[in-house]
N, C-alpha and C positions, 0 to 999 in steps of 0.2 A: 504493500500500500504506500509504502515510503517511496518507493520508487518511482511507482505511476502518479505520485502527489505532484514531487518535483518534474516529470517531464511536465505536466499540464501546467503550475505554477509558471516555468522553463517557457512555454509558448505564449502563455497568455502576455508574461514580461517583454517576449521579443516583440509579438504581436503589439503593444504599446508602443515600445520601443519605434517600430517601424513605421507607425503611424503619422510626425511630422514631416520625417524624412520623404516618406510617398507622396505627400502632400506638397513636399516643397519640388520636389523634380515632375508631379503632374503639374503645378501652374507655371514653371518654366516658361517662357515664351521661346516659339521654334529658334526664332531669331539667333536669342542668345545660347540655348543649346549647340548651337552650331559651329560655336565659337571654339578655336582651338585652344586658347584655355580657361578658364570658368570663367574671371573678371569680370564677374557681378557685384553687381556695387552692396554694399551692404546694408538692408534695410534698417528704418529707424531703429532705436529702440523705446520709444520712448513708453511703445503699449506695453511692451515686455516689463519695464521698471513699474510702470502703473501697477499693475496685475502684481509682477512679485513684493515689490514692497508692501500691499495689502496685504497678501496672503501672509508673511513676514509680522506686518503689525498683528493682524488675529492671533498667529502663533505664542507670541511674545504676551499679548494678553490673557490669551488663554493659560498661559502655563504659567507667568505668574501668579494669577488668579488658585491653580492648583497648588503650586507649591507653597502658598501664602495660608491652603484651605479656605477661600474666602468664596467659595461656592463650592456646591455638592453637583456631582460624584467629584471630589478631586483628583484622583487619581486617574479618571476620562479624562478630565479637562488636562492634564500634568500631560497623557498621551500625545493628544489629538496636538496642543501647541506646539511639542519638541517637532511631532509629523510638517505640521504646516511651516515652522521657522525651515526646517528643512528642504520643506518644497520651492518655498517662495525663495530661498537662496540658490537655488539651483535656476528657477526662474531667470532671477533677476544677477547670476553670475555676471554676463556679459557686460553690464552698466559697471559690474566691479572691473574689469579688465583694464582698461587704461588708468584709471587712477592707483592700480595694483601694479601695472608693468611699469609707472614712472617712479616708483618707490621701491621695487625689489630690482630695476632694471639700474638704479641709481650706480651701486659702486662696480655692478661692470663695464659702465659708461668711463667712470672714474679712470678705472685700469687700464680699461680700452676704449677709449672714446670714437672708434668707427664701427668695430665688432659691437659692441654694446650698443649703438645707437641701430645700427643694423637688426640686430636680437629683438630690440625693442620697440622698432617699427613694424617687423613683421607679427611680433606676438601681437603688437594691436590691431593690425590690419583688420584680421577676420576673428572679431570679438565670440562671437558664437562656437567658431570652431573650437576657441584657447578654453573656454569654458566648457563646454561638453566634454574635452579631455582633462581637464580639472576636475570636474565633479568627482569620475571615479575616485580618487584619491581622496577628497577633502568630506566623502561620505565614509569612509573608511577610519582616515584620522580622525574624523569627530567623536566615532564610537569609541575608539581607542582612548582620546583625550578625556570624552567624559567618563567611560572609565575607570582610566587611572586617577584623575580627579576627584573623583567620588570614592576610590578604596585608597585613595591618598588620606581623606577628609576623614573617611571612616576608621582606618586605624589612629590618625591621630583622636578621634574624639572614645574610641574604644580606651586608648590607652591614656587617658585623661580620666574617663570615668575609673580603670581600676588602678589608680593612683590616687583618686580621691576618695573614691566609695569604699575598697579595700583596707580597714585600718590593720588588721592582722598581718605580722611580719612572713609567713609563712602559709600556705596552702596547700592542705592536700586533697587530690579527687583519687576516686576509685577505677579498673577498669573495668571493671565489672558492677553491679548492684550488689552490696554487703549488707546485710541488717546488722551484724554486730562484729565493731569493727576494734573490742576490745582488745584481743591481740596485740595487733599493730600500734593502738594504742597506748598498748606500757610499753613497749618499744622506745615510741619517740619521746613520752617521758624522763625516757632513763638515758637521750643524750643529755650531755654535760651543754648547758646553756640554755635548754629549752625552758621557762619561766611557765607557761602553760600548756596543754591539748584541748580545746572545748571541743565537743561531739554534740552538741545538740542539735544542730541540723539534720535533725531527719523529715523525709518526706513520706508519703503515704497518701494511697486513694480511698477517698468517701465516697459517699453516696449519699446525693440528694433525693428524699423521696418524693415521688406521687405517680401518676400512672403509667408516666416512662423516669424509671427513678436516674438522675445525670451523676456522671464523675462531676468529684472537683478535690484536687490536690490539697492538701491539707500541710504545710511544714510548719515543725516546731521549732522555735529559737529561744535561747536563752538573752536576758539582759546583755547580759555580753557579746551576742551573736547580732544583736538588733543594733549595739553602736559599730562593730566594727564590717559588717556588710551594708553599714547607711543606711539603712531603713528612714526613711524620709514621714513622717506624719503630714499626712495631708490635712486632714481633721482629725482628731482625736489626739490622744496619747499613748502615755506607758499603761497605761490602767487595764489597758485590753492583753496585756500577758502578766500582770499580777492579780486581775480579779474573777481569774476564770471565763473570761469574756473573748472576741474574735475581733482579729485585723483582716482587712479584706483589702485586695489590692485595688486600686481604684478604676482599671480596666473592668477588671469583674463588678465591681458598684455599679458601670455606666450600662455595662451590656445586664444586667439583671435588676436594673431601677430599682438599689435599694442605698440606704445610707444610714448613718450614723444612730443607735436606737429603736432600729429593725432587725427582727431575727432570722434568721438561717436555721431551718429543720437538717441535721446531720443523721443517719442511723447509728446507734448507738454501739455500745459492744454487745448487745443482750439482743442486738436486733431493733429493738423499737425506737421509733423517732426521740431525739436529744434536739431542744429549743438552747439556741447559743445566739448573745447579744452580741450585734456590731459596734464595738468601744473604739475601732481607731479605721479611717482609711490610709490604705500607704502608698508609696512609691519606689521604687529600686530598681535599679539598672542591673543588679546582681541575680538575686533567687527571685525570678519573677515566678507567682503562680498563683492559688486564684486566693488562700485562707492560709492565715499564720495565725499559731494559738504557742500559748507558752508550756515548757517540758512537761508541767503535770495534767495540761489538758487535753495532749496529744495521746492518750488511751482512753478518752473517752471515747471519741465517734471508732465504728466501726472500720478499721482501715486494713487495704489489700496493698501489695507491694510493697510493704515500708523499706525502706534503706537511708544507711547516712549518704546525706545530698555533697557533704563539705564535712571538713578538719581544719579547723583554724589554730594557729601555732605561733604562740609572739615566744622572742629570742629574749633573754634575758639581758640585762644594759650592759653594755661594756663588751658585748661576744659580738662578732663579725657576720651578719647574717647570714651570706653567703658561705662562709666556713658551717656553722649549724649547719645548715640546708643539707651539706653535701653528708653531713655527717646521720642527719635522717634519713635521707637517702640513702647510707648505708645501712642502717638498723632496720629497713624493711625491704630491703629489696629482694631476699628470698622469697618472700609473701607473695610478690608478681603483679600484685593488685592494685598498687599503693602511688601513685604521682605524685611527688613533691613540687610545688611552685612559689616560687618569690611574685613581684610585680611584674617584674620585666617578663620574665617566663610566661604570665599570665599574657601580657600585651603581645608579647611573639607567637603564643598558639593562636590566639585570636587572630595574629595578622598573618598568619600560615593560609589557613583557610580565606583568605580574601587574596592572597596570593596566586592561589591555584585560581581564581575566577581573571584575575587579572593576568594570567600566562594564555590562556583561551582566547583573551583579547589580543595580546599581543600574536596569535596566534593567524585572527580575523584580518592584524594589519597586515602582515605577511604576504595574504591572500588577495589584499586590496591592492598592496604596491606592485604584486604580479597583476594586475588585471590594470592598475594605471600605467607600467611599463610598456605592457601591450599595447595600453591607445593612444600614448605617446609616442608610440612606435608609427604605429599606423597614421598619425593625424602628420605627422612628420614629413613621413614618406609621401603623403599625398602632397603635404606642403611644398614638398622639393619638386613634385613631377608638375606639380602647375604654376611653381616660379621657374620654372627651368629657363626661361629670355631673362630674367630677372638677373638669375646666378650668372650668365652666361655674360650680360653686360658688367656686373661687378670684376667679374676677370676680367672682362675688355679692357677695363679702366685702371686695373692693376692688381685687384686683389689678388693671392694667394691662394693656393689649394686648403693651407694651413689656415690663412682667412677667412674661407667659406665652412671648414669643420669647425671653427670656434665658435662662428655666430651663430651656427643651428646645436650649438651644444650649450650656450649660452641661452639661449631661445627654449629648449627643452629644459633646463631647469630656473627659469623662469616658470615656466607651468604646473612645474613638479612642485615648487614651492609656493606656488600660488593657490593649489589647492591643498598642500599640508598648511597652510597660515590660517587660509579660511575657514577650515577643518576644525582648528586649534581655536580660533575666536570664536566660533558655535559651539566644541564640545566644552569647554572649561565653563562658560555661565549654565549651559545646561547641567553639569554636575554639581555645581554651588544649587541651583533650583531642588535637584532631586537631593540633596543632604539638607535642606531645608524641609521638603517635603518630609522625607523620613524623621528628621527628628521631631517635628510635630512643634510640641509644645517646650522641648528641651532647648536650651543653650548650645546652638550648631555650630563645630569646630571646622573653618574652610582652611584647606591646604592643597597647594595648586603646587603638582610635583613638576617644577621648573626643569631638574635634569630630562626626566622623561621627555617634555616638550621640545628640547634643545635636542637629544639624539634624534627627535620624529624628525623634526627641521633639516640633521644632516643628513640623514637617511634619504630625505625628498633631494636634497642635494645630489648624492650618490645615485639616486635610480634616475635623475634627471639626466648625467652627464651619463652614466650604461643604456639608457635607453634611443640615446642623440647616436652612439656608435656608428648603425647599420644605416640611418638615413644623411647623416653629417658623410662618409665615406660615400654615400652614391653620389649626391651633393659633389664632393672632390672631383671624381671623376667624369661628371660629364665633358664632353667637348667643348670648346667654347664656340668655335663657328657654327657644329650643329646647334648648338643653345638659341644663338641669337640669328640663324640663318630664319628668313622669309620667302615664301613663294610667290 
């Protein structure tokens, strides 16, 4: 079915694809078709900029609009404007074209002020064409740039939250689910510097009754569990884990319309319904789940699965964390089960797994610069076969063979970097949007990973001047009398 998806998706794309193209050689006038080389003037553009700039503006409102939440569904409206800013730039590419080739065409004007003004007249010539071979690229690096943008953003605000929310010097997780994880626990007692082991994080499933009875997670924390995972009170207080009473997280408050001094039916251990008062709403970045109750009220509801969630472990003053760590590390690592983690440990697994998402991407780019290689390839070689009197007078008048391969290699990564720039100004605000989006109502951490940006930059650089090779070389070699011969 995958297969038969992609050829159908495959046709319908081409099929689009081939749609303005057919349209542009059916109104051809015979006339000018007859012409031995295109030298068709190039229409305005003035509808093209109308049209993209619109679609452009909606885009931009709409997806601000989403990433702000300031209208429902946000997350359609977050879609629908990244789509449209996308489209109406490819639209309206061409309007960018000269004002893009007198500012990336500047310093090799500078360097070479013949090759470079030659590169940069002909990139402007025929605005349509430099853009349609740009697109592919600067669709490519947008994905990329927002992206890494966005798992740039995200590990730093990941590693921000467990640097603040984290008070515990030490962490360990399990690899497995353990209900009693005493063992391991005199273990790490009995290193030399370890000051505590709290276990009270355990978690465990309830059941809410009535006639389709629901899960909902239940974890126990101690006083000491609730200052050094952050536990945030949104409403209420400590009262709801000293007076036998419940904290509920405040996602689960919204989604089940209940709050502060409403009760929650739990099953009990005997089976029968247990009434437990809402004393606190919270917040946490850390142990999200839906009920926090304190160690001695976690046997009361009926619960299935229980295990410890977390082992928190503060180092006694004066001992070197890192020295501890490794030395727990050694006191349970026959056990097989046991994960020691500091902060940083904490922010590196975290940012492991956004890694592997961001190798995929860089993956995409790969993929995108072989297919923009290709149209620069081809847009090139056409370019040369229909200035061939053009090239053919440049050598009349003195240029070089070396002449003519520089300006069309110069000229090819002018394009190359025209749509990795464009790429990079779309993708970077669209991932500040979507790290906006995602953090909702938190404190959003933006970080725009500049090295990434800078290698995209040379990269378009390098596949500019590899893809210039085979058409800058035919380029050399024409004839010059056949070039500029007439009959």
């Amino acid at each position: 079915s995958i297969i038969i998806t992609s050829i159908i998706i495959g046709v319908i794309v081409t099929v689009i694809a081939a749609l303005m193209p057919a349209r542009s050689a059916a109104l051809t006038p015979p006339i000018e078709a007859m012409r031995e080389t295109s030298g068709a003037a190039e229409k305005p553009l003035t509808v093209r900029t109308i049209i993209g700039g619109t679609i452009v503006a909606l885009g931009v409102a709409a997806f601000a609009a989403g990433a702000l939440r300031a209208m429902d569904p946000a997350g359609t409206l977050l879609g629908v404007g990244a789509l449209f800013i996308i489209v109406g730039l490819v639209v309206m590419t061409p309007t960018l074209v000269g004002p893009a080739v007198a500012v990336l065409g500047w310093p090799f004007r500078r360097i070479s002020p013949i090759l470079g003004k030659v590169a940069s007249e002909s990139t402007k010539a025929s605005p349509r064409k430099t853009a349609s071979t740009a697109s592919a690229l600067m669709i490519g690096v947008a994905l990329v740039a927002t992206g890494a943008t966005l798992a740039t953003s995200m590990k730093a605000s990941l590693s921000d939250i467990t640097d603040s929310a984290i008070q515990a010097d030490l962490v360990s997780m399990t690899n497995l689910p353990i209900s009693d994880p005493s063992v391991g626990v005199e273990r790490m007692e009995q290193v030399d510097g370890v000051a505590s082991v709290d276990t009270s994080v355990d978690a465990g499933r309830a059941m809410i009754p009535g006639e389709q009875p629901a899960p909902a997670y239940v974890v126990s924390m101690s006083d000491y569990a609730v200052d050094a995972l952050a536990l945030v009170f949104v409403e209420g207080d400590m009262t709801a884990f000293t007076d036998g009473n419940l904290a509920i997280h405040e996602s689960f408050a919204d989604s089940q319309d209940v709050g502060l001094g409403d009760t929650i039916s739990l099953l009990g251990a005997d089976g029968a319904p247990v009434e437990f008062e809402i004393s606190a709403i919270v917040s946490t970045e850390i142990i999200m789940t839906e009920m926090y109750v304190s160690e001695d009220v976690f046997s009361t509801p009926q619960l299935n699965g229980i295990n410890t969630a977390v082992i928190l472990i503060d180092v006694a003053d004066g001992y070197d964390i890192t020295e501890v760590k490794e030395e727990v590390i050694a006191s349970v690592d026959d056990l097989y089960v046991y994960q020691i983690f500091d902060k940083d440990d904490l922010a590196g697994m975290i940012g492991q797994s956004i890694d592997m998402v961001l190798t995929m991407l860089y993956a995409l780019l790969g993929l995108s610069i072989v297919i923009a290689a290709l149209g620069i390839v081809n847009t090139l070689s056409l370019s040369v076969a229909d200035r061939t009197r053009e090239i053919g007078l440049l050598r009349a008048i003195g240029l070089s063979k070396r002449g003519v391969r520089g300006s069309i290699v110069i000229e090819s990564i002018i394009i190359s970097v025209l749509g990795a720039a464009i790429g990079i100004v779309v993708g970077v605000p669209v991932a500040i949007g979507l790290t906006t989006y995602l953090a909702d109502d938190a404190d959003a951490i933006f970080a725009i990973p500049w090295g990434t940006l800078g290698i995209i930059l040379l990269l378009a650089i390098i596949v500019g001047a590899l893809a210039s090779i085979l058409p800058a070389r035919r380029a050399a070699r024409l004839d010059v009398l056949e070039a500029i011969a007439t009959e």
